[in-house]
C-alpha positions as CSV (number, residue, x, y, z in Angstrom):
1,X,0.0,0.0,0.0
2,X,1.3,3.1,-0.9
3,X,-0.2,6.7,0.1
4,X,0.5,10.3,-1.6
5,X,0.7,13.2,0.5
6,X,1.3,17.3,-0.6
7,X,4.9,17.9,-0.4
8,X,5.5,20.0,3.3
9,X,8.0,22.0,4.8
10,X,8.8,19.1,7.2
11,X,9.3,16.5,4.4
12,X,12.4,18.1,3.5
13,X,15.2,16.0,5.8
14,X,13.2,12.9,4.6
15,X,13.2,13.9,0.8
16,X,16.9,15.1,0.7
17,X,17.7,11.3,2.5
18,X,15.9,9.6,-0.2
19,X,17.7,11.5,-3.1
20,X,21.1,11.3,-1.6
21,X,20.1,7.4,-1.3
22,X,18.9,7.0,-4.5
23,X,21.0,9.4,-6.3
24,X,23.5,6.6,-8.4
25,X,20.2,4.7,-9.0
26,X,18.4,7.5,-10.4
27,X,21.0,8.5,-12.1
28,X,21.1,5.5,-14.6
29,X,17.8,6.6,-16.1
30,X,18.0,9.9,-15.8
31,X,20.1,12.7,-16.0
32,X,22.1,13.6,-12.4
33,X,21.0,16.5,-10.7
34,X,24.3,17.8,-10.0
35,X,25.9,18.3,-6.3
36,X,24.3,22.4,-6.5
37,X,21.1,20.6,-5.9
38,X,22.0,18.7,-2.9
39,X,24.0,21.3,-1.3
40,X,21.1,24.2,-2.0
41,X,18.5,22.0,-1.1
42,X,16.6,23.7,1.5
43,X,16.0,26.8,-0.7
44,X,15.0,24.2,-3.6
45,X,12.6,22.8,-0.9
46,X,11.5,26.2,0.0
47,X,11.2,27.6,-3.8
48,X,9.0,24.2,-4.5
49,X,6.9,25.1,-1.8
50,X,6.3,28.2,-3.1
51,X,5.7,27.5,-6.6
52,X,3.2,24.7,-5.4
53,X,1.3,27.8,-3.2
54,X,0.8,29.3,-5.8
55,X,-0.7,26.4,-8.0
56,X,2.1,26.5,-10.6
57,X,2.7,22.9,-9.4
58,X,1.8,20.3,-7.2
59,X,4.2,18.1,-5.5
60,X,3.6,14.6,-3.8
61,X,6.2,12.6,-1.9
62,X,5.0,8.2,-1.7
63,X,4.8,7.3,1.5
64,X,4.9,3.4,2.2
65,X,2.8,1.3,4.5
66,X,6.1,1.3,7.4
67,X,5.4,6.0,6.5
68,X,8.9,5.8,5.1
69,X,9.3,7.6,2.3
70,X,9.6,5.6,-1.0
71,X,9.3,7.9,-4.0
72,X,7.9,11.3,-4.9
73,X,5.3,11.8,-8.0
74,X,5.1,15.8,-9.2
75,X,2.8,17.7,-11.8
76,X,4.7,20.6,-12.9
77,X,4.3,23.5,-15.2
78,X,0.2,23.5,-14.7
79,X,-1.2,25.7,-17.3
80,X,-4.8,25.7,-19.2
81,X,-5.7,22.2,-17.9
82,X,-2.9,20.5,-18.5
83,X,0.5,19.6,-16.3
84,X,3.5,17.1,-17.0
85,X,3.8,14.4,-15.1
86,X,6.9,13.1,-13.0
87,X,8.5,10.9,-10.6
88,X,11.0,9.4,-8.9
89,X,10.5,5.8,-6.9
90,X,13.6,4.2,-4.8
91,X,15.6,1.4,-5.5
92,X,14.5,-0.2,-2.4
93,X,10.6,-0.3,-3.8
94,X,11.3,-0.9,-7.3
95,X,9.5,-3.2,-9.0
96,X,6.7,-3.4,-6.7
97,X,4.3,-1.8,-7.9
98,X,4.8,1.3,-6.0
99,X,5.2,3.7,-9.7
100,X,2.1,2.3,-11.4
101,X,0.1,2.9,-8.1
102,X,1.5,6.3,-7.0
103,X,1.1,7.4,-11.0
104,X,-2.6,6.0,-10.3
105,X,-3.4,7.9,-7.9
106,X,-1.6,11.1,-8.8
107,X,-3.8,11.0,-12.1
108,X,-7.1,11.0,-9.8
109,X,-5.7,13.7,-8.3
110,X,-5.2,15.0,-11.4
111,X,-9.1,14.9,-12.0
112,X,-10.8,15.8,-8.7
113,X,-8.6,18.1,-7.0
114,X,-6.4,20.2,-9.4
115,X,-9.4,19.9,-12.5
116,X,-7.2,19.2,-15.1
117,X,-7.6,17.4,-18.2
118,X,-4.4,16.0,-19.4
119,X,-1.4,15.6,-18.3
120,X,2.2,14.8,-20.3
121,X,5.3,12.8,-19.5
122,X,8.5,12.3,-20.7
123,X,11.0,9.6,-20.4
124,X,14.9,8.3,-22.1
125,X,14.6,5.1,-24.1
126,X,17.0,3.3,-21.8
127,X,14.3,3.0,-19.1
128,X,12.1,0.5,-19.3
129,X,10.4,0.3,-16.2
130,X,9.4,4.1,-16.3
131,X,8.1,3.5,-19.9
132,X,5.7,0.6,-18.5
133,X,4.9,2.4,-16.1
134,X,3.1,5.1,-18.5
135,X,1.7,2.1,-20.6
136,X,-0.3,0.8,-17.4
137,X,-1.5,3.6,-16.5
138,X,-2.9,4.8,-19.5
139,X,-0.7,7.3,-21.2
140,X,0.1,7.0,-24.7
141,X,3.4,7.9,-27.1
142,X,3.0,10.9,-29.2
143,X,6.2,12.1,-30.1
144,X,10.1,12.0,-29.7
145,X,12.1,13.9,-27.0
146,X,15.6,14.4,-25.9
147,X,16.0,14.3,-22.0
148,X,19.1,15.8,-20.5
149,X,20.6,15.3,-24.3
150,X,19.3,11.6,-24.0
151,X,16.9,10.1,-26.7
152,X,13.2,9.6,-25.2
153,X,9.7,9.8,-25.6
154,X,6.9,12.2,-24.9
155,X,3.3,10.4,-23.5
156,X,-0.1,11.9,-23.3
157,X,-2.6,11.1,-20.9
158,X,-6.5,12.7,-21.5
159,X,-7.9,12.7,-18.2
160,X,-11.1,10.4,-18.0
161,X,-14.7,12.7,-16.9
162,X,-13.0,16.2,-18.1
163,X,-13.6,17.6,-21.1
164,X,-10.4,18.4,-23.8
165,X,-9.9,20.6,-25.9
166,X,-8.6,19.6,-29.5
């Protein structure tokens, strides 16, 4: 079981654990955020807040069934409806799950709280298990991208019981 909750000023020592933790994972899928964002991370944390009061985004950390933090799943850059999709889940709960359900649930999320009506994702071609993650849950390819100068792929989901436009 997995829960969501709104990103909070005291999730911060718990967030900046799990991406120090998870950092040489990630970092084979994805690009590395660099050392600036570990060492400025409680202004990032404060700046996300922020941007998140103020409904530009809306950030989630996962939360197991022990309330250790396994993952965090974000919609960023909300604008007429729509907001891209991201998300991070530890090497510890990999491949349990934990994505396609926290993705799930996001997406309702998605629907009932913040009223939007689609939301994007991107992710490289070397990762798999991020690209069947979007497949589960829905989202479908519609184009290529390059991530952090990496090949990829660019997914659409159209959120069920909301109109679209176009």
């Amino acid at each position: 079981m997995v829960t969501l909750e709104r990103l909070r000023p005291d999730h911060a020592e718990a967030l900046l654990a799990f991406e120090q933790e998870n950092r040489r994972y990630f970092a084979r899928s994805v690009p590395d955020r660099g050392d600036a964002y570990f060492t400025g991370f409680a202004a990032r944390h404060r700046a996300l807040l922020a941007e998140q009061d103020a409904g530009a985004c809306h950030f989630h950390v996962v939360v197991d069934g022990q309330s250790d933090l396994v993952g965090r799943v974000n919609l960023v850059d909300v604008a007429d409806g729509c907001a891209e999709l991201g998300y991070r889940i530890g090497e510890r709960a990999a491949g349990r799950g934990v994505a396609t359900a926290a993705v799930r649930e996001v997406s309702r999320l998605a629907v009932v709280t913040c009223r939007l009506t689609e939301l994007t994702a991107v992710t490289t071609l070397d990762n798999p298990a991020s690209r069947a993650v979007l497949a589960r849950t829905g989202f479908t390819a519609v184009g290529e991208e390059s991530v952090g100068g990496r090949p990829g792929t660019r997914y659409r989901l159209r959120l069920a019981g909301r109109p679209t436009a176009g």
